[in-house]
FIMAR-249789 format. One record per residue: x, y, z of N, C-alpha, C, O in turn; residue in three letters. Coordinates in steps of 0.1 Angstrom, whole numbers, plus 5000, padded with zeros to 4 digits. Example, Ala and Ser with C-alpha at 12.3 -4.5 7.8 and 13.67 -1.06 7.14 Angstrom:
2
513249435078512349555078513249675078514249675085ALA
512849785071513749895071512950005079513450115080SER
This chain:
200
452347613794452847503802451847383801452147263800UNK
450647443801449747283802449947203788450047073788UNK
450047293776449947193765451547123768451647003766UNK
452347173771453547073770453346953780453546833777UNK
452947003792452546943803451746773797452046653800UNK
450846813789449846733782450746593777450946483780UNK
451246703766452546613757453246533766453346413763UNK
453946563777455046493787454046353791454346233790UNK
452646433796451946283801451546203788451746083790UNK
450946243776450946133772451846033765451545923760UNK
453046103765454045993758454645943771455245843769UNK
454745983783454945913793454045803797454245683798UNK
453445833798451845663798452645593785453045483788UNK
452845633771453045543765454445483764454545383757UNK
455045513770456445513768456545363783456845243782UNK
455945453793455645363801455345223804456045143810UNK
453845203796453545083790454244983779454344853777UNK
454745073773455645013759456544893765456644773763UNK
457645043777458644973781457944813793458544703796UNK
456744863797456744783810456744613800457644543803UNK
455944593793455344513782457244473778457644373774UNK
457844553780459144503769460044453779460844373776UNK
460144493791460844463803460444273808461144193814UNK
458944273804458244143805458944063796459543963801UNK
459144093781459544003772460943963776461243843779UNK
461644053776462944063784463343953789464143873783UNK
462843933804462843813815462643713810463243613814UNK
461243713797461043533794462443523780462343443771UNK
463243603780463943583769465243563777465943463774UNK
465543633788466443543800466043413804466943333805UNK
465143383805464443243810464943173796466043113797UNK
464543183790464543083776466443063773467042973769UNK
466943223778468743143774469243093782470243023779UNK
468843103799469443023807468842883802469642793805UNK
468142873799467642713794468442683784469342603787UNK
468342703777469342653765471042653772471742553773UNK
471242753775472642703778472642623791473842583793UNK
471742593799471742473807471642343797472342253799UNK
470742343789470942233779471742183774471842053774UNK
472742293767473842273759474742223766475442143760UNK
474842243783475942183796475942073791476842003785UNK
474142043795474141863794474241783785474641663785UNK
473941853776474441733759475941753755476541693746UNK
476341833762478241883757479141783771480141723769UNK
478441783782479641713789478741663801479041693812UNK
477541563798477241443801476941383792477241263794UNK
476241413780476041323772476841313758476841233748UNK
477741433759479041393750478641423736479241373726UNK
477341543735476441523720476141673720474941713721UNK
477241753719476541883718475941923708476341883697UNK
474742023709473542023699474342183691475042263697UNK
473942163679474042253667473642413674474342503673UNK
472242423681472042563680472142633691472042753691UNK
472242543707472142663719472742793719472242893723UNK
473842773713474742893714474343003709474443113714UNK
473542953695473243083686471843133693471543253693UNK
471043013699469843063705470043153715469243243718UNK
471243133723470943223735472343353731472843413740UNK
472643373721473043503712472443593710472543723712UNK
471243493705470043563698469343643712469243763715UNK
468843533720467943623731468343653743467743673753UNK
469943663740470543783748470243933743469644033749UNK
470943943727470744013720469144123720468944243720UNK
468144013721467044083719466644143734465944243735UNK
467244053746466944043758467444213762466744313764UNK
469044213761469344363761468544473751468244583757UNK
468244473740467244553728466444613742466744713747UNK
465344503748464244553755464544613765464044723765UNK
465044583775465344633788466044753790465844813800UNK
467044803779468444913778467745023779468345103787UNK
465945103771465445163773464745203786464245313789UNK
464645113794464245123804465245213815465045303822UNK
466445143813467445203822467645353817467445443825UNK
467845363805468345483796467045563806467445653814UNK
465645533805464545633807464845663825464745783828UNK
465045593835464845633846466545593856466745543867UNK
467345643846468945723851469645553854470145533864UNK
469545473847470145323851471445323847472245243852UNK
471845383837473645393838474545423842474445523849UNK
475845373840476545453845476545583843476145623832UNK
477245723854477545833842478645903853478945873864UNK
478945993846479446083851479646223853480446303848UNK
478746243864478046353868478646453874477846543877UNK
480146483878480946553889480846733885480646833891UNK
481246703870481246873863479946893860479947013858UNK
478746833859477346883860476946923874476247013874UNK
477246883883477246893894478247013900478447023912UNK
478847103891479347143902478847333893479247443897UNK
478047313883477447413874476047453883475447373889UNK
475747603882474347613882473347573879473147523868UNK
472447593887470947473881470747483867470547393859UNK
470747633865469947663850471147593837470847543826UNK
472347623842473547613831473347423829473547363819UNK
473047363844474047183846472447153834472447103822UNK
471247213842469847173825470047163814469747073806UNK
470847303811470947313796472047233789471947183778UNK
473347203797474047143794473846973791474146923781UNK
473246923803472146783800471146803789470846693784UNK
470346933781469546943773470446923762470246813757UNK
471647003756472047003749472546843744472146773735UNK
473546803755473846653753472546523746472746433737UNK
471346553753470346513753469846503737469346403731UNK
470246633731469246673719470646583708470346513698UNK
471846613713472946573702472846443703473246393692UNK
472546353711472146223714471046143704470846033700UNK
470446253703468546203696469146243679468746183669UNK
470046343680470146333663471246203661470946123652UNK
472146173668473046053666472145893668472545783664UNK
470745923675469945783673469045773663468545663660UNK
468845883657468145893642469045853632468645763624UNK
470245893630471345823624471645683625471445603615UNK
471945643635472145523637470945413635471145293634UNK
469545463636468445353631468245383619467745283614UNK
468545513608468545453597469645333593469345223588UNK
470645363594471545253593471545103598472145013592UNK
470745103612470244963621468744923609468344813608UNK
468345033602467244953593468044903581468244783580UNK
468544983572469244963561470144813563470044723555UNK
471044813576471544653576470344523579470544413573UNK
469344533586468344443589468144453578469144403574UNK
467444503568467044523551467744483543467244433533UNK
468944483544470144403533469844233530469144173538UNK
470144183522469444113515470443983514470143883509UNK
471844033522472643893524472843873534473743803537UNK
472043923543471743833556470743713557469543713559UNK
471843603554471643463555470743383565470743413577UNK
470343303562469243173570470743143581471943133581UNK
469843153588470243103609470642953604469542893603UNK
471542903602471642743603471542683615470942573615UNK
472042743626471642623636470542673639470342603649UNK
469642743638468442793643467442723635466542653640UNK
467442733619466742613619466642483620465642413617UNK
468142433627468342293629467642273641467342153643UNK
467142363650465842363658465042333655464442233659UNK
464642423643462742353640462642233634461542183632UNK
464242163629463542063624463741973633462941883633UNK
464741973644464841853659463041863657462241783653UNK
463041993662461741973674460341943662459341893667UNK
460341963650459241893642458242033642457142033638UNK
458942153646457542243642457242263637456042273638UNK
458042303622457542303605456442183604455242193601UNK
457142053606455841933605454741923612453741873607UNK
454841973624453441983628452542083630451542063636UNK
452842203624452142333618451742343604450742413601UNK
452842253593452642193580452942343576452042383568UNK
454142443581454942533574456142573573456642553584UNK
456642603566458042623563458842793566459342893560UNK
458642763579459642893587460842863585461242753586UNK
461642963580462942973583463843063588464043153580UNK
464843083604465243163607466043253601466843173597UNK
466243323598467443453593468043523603467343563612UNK
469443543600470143633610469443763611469843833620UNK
468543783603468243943600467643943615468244003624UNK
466743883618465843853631466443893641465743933650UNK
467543893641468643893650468844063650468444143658UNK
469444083643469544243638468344333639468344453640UNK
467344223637466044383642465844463653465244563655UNK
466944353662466844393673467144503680466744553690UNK
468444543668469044703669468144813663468544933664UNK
467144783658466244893649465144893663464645003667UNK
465044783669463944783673464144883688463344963692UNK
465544843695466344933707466245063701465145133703UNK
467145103695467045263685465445353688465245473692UNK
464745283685463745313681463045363697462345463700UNK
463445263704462945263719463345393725462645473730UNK
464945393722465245513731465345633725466045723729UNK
464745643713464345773705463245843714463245963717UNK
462245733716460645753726460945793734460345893736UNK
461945733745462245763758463345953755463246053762UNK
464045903745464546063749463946183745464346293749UNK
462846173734461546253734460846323748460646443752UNK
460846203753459846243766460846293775460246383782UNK
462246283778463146363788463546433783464446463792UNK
463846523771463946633767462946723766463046853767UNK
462246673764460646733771460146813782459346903783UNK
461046713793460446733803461946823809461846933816UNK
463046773807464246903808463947053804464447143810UNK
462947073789462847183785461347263796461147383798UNK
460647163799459847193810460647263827460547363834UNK
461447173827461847213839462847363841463047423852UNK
463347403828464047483826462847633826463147753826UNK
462047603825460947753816460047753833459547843840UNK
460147633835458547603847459247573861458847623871UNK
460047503862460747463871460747253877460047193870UNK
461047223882461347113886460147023889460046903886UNK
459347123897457947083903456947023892456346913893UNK
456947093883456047103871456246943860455446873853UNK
457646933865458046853851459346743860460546753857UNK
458746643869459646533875459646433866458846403857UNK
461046353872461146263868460246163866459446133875UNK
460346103853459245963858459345883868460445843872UNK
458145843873458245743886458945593880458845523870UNK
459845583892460445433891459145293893458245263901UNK
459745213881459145083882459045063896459745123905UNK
458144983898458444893911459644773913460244753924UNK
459844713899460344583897461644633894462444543891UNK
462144793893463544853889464044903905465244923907UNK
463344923912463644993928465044943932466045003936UNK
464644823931465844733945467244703934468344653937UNK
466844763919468044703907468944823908469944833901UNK
């Protein structure tokens, strides 16, 4: 028990930190799209001049905005589900039945991020047009004196980069399911809730 014990705590510290750090990015990536599409209001219907890229900008960092945060929920029960026929099984049977689901889960997200890499990696995913019609409004290529250019791929990492997240996270709760099943419940609890997830 202790060496598994060991394993649960240390990918739980990491998993923990990862997500807390990614839950942060999250928020300023909500911040940054409510801005833009407050922007886009005002140049579309007061000033009659709507700009080339809010839309795709706040695509993008919705896109990335869900990537970070979806692991978090996934790790400490934030979805929906439906729990009625686990609930109405034996302790030991409703475990294994959640283990089992759990493990067929982790082989369909190894599947799915080879494929979330293979499309980010493809080679006709095209330059962001309105996204670099950003950098050139705002002059940052010129006043950095480099030549960034966005790509949709950027956009798409975002699926490699989620995948990847809740591979970690379902590592550590099948982990801790197979703990609780051999040791019992005590031994092997849920991770503690955020603070900042409590009242969500």
């Amino acid at each position: 028990m202790g060496g598994l014990q060991g394993v649960v705590t240390v990918l739980g510290r990491i998993n923990h930190s990862v997500l807390t750090f990614c839950r942060g990015v999250g928020c300023v990536a909500m911040g940054f799209m409510v801005l833009a599409v407050l922007l886009q209001i005002f140049y579309r219907y007061v000033l009659n001049n709507a700009l080339p890229w809010p839309e795709e900008a706040a695509r993008a960092l919705m896109i990335w905005m869900m990537a970070l945060v979806a692991p978090s929920a996934y790790r400490h029960a934030g979805f929906v589900s439906i729990d009625m026929f686990p609930d109405m099984l034996p302790r030991r049977a409703r475990l294994g039945l959640i283990l089992a689901i759990m493990v067929l889960s982790l082989a369909v997200l190894f599947v799915m991020l080879g494929q979330a890499w293979d499309h980010y990696s493809a080679p006709l995913l095209f330059d962001s047009s309105g996204l670099n019609r950003l950098l050139q409004d705002s002059g940052i290529n010129q006043l950095l004196g480099t030549e960034i250019q966005f790509r949709t791929a950027y956009i798409y990492l975002a699926m490699s980069v989620l995948l990847a997240l809740l591979i970690a996270v379902s590592a550590e709760l099948i982990l801790r399911l197979i703990g609780r099943l051999v040791w019992g419940d005590e031994s092997f609890p849920n991770p503690p809730m955020p603070a900042s997830m409590v009242g969500s």
